[in-house]
N, C-alpha and C positions, 0 to 999 in steps of 0.2 A: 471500549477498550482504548487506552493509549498508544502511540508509538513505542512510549518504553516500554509495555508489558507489550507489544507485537514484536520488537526487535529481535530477543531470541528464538521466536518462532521459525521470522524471517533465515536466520542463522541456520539452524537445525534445519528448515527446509534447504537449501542452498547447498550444505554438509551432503543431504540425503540426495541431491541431483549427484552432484561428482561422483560419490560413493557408489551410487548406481552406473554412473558412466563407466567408471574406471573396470567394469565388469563386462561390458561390451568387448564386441570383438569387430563392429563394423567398421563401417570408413568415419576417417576423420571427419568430412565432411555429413554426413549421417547425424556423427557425436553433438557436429557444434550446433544444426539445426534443433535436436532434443532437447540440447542445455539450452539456447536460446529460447525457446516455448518454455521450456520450464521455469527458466528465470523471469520470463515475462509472467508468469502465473503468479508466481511466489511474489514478485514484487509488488505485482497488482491486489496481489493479498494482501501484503503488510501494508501498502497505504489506505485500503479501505478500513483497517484498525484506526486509521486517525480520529480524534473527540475534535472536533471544531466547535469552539467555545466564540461566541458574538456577541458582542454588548450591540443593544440598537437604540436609539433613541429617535422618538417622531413629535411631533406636533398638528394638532387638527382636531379635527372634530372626530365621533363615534363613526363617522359616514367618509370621510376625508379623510387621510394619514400620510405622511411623507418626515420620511428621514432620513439617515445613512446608520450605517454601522461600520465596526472596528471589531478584530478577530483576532483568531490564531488556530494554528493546529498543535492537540499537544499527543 
């Protein structure tokens, strides 16, 4: 999956943290810890959606190889 197809995911999960908070009744302090674990969830979700795309090029032998590469995340 891409970023762009994770993006709304991310969104609508994000939506569904507040949405759920704003129905609480505890302490502020309480809220931000939930929202914060949540948000670290959610985010950590939407970046493992990333495609990393790598060109590599090597030189050597079948037994020997060494090169670098050049990427992206889309």
């Amino acid at each position: 999956m891409s970023l762009n197809t994770g993006k709304p995911i991310l969104k609508t999960a994000i939506l569904a943290i507040f949405e759920h908070e704003a129905q609480e009744d505890e302490s502020p302090d309480q809220s931000r810890e939930r929202i914060a674990e949540k948000l670290t969830n959610a985010i950590y979700d939407f970046v493992k959606t990333g495609l990393v795309k790598v060109n590599v090029t090597t030189a050597g032998t079948a037994t020997a190889q060494s090169g670098s590469g050049t990427g992206n995340i889309e």
